[in-house]
C-alpha positions, 0 to 999 in steps of 0.5 A: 149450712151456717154454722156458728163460729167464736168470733170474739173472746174476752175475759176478766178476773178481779185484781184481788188475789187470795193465796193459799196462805191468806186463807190460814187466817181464817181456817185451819189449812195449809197451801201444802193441803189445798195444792195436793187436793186441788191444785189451787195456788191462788184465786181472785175474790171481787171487790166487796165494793160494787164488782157484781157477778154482772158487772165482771161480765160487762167487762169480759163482754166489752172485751169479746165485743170488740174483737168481734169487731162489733158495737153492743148495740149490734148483740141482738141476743144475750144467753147469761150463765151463773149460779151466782146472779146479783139477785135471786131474781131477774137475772143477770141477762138483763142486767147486761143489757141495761149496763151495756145500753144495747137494744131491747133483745132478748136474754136467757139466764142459764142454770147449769152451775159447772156446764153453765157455759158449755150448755149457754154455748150449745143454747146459742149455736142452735139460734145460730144455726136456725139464722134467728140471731147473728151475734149472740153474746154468751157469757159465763160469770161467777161470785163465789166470794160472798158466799162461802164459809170462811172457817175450818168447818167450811174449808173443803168448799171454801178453798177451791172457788174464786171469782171471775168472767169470761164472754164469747160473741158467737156469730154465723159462718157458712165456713165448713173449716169453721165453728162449732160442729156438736154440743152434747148435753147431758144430766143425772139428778139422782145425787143433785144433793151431793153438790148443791146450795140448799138455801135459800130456796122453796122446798121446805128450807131442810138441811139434808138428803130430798127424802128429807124435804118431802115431810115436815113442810108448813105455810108459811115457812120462811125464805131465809131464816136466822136459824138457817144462819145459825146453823151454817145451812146458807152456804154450799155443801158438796160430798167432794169423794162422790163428785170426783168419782162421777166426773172422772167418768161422765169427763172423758164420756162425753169428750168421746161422744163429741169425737165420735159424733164427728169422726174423729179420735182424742189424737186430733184434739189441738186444744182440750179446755175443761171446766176447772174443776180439780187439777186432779181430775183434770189430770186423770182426764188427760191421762185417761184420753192419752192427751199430751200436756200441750193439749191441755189448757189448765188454769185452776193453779191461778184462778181456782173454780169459776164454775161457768166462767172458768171454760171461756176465762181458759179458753181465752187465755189459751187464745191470748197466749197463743195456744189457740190458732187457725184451724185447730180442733179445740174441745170444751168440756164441763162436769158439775152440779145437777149433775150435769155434764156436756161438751162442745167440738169446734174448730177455730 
């Protein structure tokens, strides 16, 4: 039976970084503030000119191709999450494709916003294991600097999300001590509206609860508009008391579920790395599934939320400083907007 297995791993961040105390310039906050309600000491934002959601992919890439120990032209599928494409449209996938120079394959563009990666991740081990592909590159890769209000009426969103890649190479394995053993997937759109970017897009360009998109909609009415602009309805909203709520369950929910799905208990973990949400919650996860601090991975503290990116960026600077070895039973979780949630059980 294949299964597929990380076979290479890379990550990249900007070289720009934000501290808590850069951002006093343009909001009314504090590093006391933002440490005690996110743990976020610092983040990195891209450079303004030319550094794209896609070209910090292409870096990560670069990085988990060859330690693959493969060439671009050798990928022959790729499967791209963001919620921060260069475009509203293509995607990044293809992006990837042209920038590397690889073959004409196919890529998959995923919208999953914080599972983005764990879903790309689950997405690609199916093609793995039906041995339609055999080196998939997964990528998870986020701008979130070009997007955010930078005022006191946009701090709560703004202080937490910083800019970032990371890639994996998957690859098959008939290695039964090897690769990944489950993925579990999962959603609830009821409060899609407590953590969502509303404009630009195609319902009827109204800034509220869905009940208030379903009346009032005329030909016609525009994409993007400078009313939108003038009323701070292009930037991300998010209830963040209802959010931690509904992660500090659906979290250690579906942890469990992949540990029980293999036999196994939260003892046996080696390695947990959750998206990079909140400390705070990843430290109410910690606490509920009784997990040591080693096998926890947070990096949130330097990076703040990477939304897909922030599970592979962890994930491999856990493997780069050595936390991360032969054998081990590491666990991948995410929960966010959607809401959606999942994770994935692979041993190293």
């Amino acid at each position: 039976m294949l299964r597929s297995k990380i076979a290479g791993i890379g990550m990249y961040v900007p070289k720009n970084v934000v501290t808590n105390q850069d951002l006093t310039q343009y909001m009314e906050t504090s590093d006391e503030w933002i440490r005690e309600r996110t743990g976020i000491t610092q983040r990195r934002y891209a450079d303004r000119q030319g550094e794209t959601t896609t070209t910090m992919g292409v870096e990560a890439a670069k990085i988990a191709i060859e330690r693959a120990g493969i060439t671009p032209q050798d990928i022959d599928f790729i499967v791209f999450a963001t919620l921060s494409p260069d475009y509203y449209f293509p995607g990044c996938g293809v992006l990837v494709q042209r920038a590397m120079k690889m073959k004409e394959i196919g890529a998959l563009d995923i919208r999953n916003q914080c599972s983005g990666f764990v879903y790309a991740l689950s997405v690609a081990d199916q093609f793995i294991k039906t041995g339609m592909y055999k080196n998939i590159l997964v990528i998870g890769s986020e701008k979130h600097s070009f997007g955010l209000d930078f005022s006191t009426r946009g701090r709560n969103v703004a202080v937490i999300f910083g800019d970032g890649a990371g890639a994996v190479v998957l690859q098959p394995t008939e290695n039964s001590n090897q690769g990944i053993l489950s993925t579990h997937l999962h959603s609830d759109g009821e409060s899609a509206e407590l953590l969502a970017m509303y404009n630009p897009g195609t319902h009827a360009n109204h800034w509220g609860h869905y009940a208030d998109f379903k009346e009032g909609a005329t030909i016609g009415e525009q994409f993007m508009s400078h009313e939108m602009i003038d009323k701070a309805q292009n930037f991300p909203y998010m209830d963040g008391p209802a959010v931690f709520k509904k992660a500090v369950v659906k979290f250690p929910e579906v942890i469990n579920e992949a540990l029980q799905a293999n036999g196994l208990k939260a003892s046996d973990i080696n390695m947990l790395i959750p998206h990079q949400a909140n400390l705070r919650i990843a430290q109410f996860v910690q606490q509920q599934l009784q997990l040591a601090d080693h096998q926890v991975y947070n990096n949130i503290q330097q990076y703040g939320n990477t939304t897909a990116a922030s599970v592979p960026i962890a994930l491999c600077e856990a493997w780069e400083k050595g936390k991360i070895k032969a054998g081990d039973l590491v666990c991948l979780a995410a929960f966010g907007s959607g809401f959606t949630w999942a994770s994935a059980l692979l041993r190293w």
